[in-house]
N, C-alpha and C positions, 0 to 999 in steps of 0.2 A: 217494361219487360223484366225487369232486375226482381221487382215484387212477387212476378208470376213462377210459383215455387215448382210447379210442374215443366216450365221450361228448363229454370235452373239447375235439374235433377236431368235433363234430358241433355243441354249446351255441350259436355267434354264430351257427348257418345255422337256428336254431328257435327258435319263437316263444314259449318256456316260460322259467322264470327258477331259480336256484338256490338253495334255502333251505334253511339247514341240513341240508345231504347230502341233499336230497330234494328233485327236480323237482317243479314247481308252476306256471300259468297266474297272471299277471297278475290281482291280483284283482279287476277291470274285466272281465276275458274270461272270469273261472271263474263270476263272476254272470250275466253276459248268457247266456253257455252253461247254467248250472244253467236261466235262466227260461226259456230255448228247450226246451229238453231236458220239459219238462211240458206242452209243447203250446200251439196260439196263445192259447190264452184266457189262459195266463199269461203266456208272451213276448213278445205284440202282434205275433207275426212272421207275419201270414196274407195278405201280398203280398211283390211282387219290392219295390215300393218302401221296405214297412216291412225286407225281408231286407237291402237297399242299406243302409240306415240302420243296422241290427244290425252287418253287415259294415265300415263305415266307422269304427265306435264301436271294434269289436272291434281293427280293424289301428291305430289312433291308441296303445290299451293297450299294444302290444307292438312297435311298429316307425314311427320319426317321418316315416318317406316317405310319401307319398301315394301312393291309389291311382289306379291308371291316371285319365288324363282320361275323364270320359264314362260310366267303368266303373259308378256307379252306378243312372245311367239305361238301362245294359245289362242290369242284373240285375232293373231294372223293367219293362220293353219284353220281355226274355224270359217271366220268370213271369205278367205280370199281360194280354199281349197274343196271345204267340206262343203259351205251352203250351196248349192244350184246359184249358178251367173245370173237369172232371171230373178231370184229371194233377193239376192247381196245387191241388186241393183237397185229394187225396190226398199230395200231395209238403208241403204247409204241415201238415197235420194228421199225417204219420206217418214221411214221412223226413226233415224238418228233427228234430223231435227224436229220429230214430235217432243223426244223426251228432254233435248235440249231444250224446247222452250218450258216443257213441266218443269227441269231443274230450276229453270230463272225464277219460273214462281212457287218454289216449293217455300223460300220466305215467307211470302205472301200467303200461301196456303196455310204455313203454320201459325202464323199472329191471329189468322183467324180460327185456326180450329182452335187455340188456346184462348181466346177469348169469347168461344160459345160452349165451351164445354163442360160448364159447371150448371145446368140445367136442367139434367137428365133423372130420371124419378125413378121411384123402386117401388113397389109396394109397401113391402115389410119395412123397407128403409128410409122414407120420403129419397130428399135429393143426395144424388150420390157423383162424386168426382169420375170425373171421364176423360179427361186432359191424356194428353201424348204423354208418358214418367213412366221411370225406372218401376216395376211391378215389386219390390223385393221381396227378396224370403220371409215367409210368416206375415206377409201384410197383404192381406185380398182386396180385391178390385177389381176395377172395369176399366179399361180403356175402349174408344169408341172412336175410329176414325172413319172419313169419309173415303169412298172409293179411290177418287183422283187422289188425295193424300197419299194415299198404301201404294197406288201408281209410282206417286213422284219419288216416294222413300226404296222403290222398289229399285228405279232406275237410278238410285242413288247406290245401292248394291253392285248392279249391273255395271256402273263407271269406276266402283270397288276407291270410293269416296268416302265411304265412314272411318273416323280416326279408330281404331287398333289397342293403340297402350293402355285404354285402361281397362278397357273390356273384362280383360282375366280377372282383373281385383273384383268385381262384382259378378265374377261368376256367367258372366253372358257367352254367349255361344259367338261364333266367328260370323259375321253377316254380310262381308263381301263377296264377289264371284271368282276373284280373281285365282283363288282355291282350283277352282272348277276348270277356269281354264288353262292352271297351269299341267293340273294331272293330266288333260287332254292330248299337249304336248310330250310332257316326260313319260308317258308311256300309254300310248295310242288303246285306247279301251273303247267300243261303243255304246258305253255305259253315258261316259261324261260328255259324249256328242249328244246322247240322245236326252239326255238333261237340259241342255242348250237349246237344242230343240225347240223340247217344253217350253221354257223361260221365252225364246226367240217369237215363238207363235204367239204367247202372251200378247208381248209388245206387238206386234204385228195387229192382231187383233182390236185392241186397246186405240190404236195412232187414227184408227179411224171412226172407232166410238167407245168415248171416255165413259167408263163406266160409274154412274148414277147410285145413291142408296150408302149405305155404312158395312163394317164388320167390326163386329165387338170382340175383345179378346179378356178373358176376366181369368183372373187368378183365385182358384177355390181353396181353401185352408180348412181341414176338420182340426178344429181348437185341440190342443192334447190337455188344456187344463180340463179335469174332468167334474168341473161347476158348469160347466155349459149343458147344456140337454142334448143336444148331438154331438159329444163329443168323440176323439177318436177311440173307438171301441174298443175295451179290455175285454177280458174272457165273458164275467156275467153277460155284457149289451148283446154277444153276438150269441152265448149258449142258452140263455135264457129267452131269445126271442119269441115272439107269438106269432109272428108275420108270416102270413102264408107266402109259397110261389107263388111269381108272378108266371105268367103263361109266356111257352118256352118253344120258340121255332126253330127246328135243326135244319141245313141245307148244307147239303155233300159238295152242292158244286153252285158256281156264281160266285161275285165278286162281292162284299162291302157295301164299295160305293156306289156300283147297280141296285143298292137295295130298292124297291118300288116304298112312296111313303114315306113322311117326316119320321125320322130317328135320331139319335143323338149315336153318331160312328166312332166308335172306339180307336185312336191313333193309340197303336203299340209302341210307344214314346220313348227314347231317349231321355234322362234326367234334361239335359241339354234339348230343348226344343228343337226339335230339326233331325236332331242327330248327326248324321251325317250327308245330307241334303246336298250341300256347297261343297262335299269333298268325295270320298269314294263309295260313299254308302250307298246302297241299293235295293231296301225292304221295304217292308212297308209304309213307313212312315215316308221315309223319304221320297219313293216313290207318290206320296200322298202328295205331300210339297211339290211335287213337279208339275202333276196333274192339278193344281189347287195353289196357282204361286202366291195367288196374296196372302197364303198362310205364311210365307216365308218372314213377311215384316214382324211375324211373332217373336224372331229370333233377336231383331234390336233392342227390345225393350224388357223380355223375362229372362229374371235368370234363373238355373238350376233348381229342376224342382228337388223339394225337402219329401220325406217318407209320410207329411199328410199335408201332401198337397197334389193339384191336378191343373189344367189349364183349358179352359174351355173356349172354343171359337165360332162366332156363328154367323156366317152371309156371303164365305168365301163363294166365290163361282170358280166350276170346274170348266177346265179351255182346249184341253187334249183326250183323246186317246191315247189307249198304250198295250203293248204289250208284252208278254211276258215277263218274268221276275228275277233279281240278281242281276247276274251275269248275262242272263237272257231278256235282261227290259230293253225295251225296242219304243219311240214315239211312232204313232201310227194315227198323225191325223188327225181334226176340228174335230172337237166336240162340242157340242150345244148343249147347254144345259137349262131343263124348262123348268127347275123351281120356281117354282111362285114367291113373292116378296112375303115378309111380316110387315106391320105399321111404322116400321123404322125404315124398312126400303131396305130391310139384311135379306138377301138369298135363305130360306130355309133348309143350309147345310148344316148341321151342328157337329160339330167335333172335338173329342175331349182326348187330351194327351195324358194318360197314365203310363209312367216307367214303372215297370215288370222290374223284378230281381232279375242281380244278371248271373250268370252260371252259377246256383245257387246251390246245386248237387241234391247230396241224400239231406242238407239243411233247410231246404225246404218244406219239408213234413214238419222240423217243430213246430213247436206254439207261438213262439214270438215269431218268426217269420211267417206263418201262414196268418198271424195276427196286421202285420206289415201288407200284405197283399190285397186282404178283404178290407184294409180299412181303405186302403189306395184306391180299391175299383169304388169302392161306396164315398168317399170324397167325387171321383170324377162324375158317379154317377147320381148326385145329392142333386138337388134342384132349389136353387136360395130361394125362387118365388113361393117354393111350398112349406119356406120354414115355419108358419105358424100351423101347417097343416102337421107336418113333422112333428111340433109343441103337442098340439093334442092328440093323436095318436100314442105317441110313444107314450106320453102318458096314460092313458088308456090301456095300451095292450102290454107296457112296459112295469114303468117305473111309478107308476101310481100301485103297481099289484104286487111289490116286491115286498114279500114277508117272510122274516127266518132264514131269508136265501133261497126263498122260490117265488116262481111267478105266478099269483093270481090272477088270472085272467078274465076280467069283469068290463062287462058292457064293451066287449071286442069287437074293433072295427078291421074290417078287410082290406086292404090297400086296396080292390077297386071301387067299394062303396065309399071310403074316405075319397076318394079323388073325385067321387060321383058329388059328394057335401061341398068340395072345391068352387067356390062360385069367380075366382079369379083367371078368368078365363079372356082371351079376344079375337073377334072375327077374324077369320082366314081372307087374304086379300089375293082374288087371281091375278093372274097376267104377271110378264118377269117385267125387273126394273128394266129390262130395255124398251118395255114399252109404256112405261110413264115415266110421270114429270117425278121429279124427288119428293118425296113426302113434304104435305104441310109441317111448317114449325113444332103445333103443339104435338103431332104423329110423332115426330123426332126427338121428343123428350120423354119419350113415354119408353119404358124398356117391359117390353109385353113378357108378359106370364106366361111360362111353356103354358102351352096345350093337355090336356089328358091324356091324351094318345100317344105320350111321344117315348115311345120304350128303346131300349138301347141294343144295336146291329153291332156286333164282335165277333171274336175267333181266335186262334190260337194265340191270346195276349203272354207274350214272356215265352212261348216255345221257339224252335227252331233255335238261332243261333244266341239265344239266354238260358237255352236249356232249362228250361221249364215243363213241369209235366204236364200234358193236354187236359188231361180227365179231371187232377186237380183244379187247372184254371179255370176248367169251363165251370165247374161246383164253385169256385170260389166269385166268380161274377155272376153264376145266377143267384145264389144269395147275396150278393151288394147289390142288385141290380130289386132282388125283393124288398129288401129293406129300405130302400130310397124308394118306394113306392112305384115302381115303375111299371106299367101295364103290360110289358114282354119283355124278352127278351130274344131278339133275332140270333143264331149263330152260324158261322159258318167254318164249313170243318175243315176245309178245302183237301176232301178225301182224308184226311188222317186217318188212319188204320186202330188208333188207340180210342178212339171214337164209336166206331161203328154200332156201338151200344147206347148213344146217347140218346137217340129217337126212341129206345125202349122204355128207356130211365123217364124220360118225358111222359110219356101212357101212363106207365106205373106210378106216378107222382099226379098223374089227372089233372095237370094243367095242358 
């Protein structure tokens, strides 16, 4: 294990210990776990207060920080107050010792994904590293774990078991719950109940069938050296373009994530992945996270994103309903979600976390910032499997025609006839992972090429409380959205008033 460089890079951010070559749980946490793990009459865990108590014992074994203030009287006040007596009867009797027994083998889970996870192929790239590690700043990648993994790491949030101290120096976001449930207590909000909820339904769900298949989480980086050919875009790349609109659908009303059909769904992103998910936040991303928890394990492993980078996620399954927004989000009940798998056995959600400038004012109009924005959406919106498609085009309609300081534009290709030349393409696979077995081995090494069709669902990114301008943002992602080759762009305006002109603009542009 000492050799394996991706564990090494992972060991101070978990809560396990290293014994002779062989991860293992503190042996304080591996008995409280084994006596939960057989049920309350062995564990004594058949309230929130005795789970407080469980939870405090357990985080003291593995990490000398305290939990949140108040945190324990949150996880009492939740279970023993708020859940309905007939949930808290069924969640103390059969899914605390579900994830108690996932804790015992999250060891076990990880020796092995760390030992199969350098297999995985790219096109453009052959074999590319997939392992559990620290994402950092300016170095892209892919991490790719398996469902039950992101389970067990989840419920490792949930028992608010990740060590803390070091987190800040690398820039990572907070990834325990105990956040959550202490704001619950110190000042009663139906915001952070109904976050709980979400998360509680998860497990709920989960204890009776362990979900099957992987979620990839890749770090996307546009180079700023500008020897690269995609590099992050100066004035010339983005004034001098050739690239038509991509074809542009406005909708007043509907949500996102109701979109009908594969998209890649714009997270209005937090630098900090999550944002504020685990704490008081209530927008849309966070909101995303709730409805979508397995995205939440994004938060252990990337940190902060940098002004050309993005983070793309693809296989999450959505578990809830919900409604309303802010102060007015409300959990409202099972969702089922019927995406169809890819050849990896990922859910066909795609979702990319670009941070918006935050209260940017009347400086948002310059040129460096409005340069900062468009390169941001066309990072999240770039697609690595068509970087050789990217190679020759640009060339083409670019940077093979630059002469004097203008663009010749010779033997110009369309972004949808170039995508139509795309031959890196792979069959669509029905039915969801619940109802098959886990992809063959060699399906599972293959990291399948978006599709052609797969255009990007957004909306007011960086408005509301970043104070962002509508009109500019939606201009400034549907051209990154043209320039990454993307064959739509879905919007939605959810009624903006500064808008109401953009289905015009759409006609008169003829896409």
């Amino acid at each position: 294990m000492e050799e394996m460089e991706d564990a090494a890079s992972m060991l101070p951010y978990l809560p396990l210990e290293l014994r002779s070559s062989e991860l293992s749980w503190p042996p304080a946490t591996a008995e409280a776990l084994a006596a939960m793990s057989r049920g309350p009459e062995h564990g004594g865990v058949a309230s929130g207060e005795a789970l407080a108590a469980a939870v405090s014992g357990m985080r003291r074994a593995s990490d000398p920080s305290p939990l949140a203030r108040f945190a324990p009287q949150g996880y009492a006040l939740f279970f023993d107050e708020l859940m309905p007596r007939e949930d808290a009867e069924k969640w103390f009797g059969e899914v605390i010792p579900f994830l108690a027994n996932l804790l015992l083998r999250l060891p076990e889970l990880l020796e092995y994904h760390w030992r199969h996870a350098r297999g995985y192929s790219r096109s453009r790239k052959g074999r590319v590293e997939a392992g559990l590690r620290i994402l950092d700043r300016q170095q892209a990648g892919i991490v790719i774990l398996s469902r039950e993994l992101v389970a067990a790491l989840l419920a490792c949030s949930f028992f608010s078991l990740f060590p803390v101290i070091e987190r800040g120096f690398k820039h990572l976001p907070m990834i325990n719950f105990d956040s959550l449930f202490a704001n619950l207590y110190e000042s009663y909000d139906e915001k952070p109940e109904s976050k709980m909820r979400c998360i509680t339904h998860y497990f709920h769900r989960i204890s009776s069938n362990i979900p099957v298949g992987v979620v990839s989480f890749e770090r996307k980086v546009l180079p700023l050296d500008s020897n690269h050919l995609v590099p992050y875009g100066k004035v010339d790349f983005w004034s001098k373009s050739a690239f038509p609109l991509c074809h542009l659908e406005v909708h007043d009303s509907g949500l996102m994530e109701d979109h009908s059909g594969e998209a890649l769904q714009v997270d209005f992103a937090n630098k900090y992945i999550g944002g504020g998910a685990l704490n008081w936040g209530c927008v849309q991303e966070e909101i995303l996270f709730m409805i979508n928890p397995e995205l939440i394990v994004s938060m252990l492993f990337l940190p902060a994103l940098a002004d050309n980078e993005a983070i793309e996620i693809v296989g999450t399954e959505r578990f809830s309903n919900y409604t309303g927004y802010a102060s007015s989000f409300k959990f409202s009940g099972d969702y089922i979600d019927k995406k169809d798998t890819d050849r990896m056995g990922r859910h066909r959600t795609r979702i990319v976390a670009i941070d918006a400038l935050c209260r940017p004012g009347i400086k948002q109009y310059e040129l460096q910032l409005l340069l900062r924005e468009i390169n941001k959406a066309f990072c999240g919106f770039s697609d690595d499997s068509k970087y050789q498609l990217y190679e020759r085009v640009f060339q083409e309609n670019c940077l093979a025609g630059l002469v004097d300081g203008r663009v010749q534009v010779s033997n110009h290709v369309s972004g949808d006839d170039a995508l139509q030349k795309d031959p890196a393409t792979f069959p669509r696979t029905e039915g969801g992972a619940g109802d098959k077995e886990i992809p063959n081995a060699e399906a599972l090494t293959q990291i399948p090429d978006d599709e052609d069709n797969i255009g990007i669902v957004t909306g007011n990114w960086g408005c509301g409380a970043f104070g962002g301008d509508p009109e500019l943002k939606s201009m400034i992602q549907w051209l990154a959205a043209s320039q990454a080759l993307r064959p739509f762009m879905s919007y939605y305006t959810f009624g903006t008033e500064a808008l109401q002109n953009l289905r015009q603009l759409h006609f008169v542009a003829g896409v």
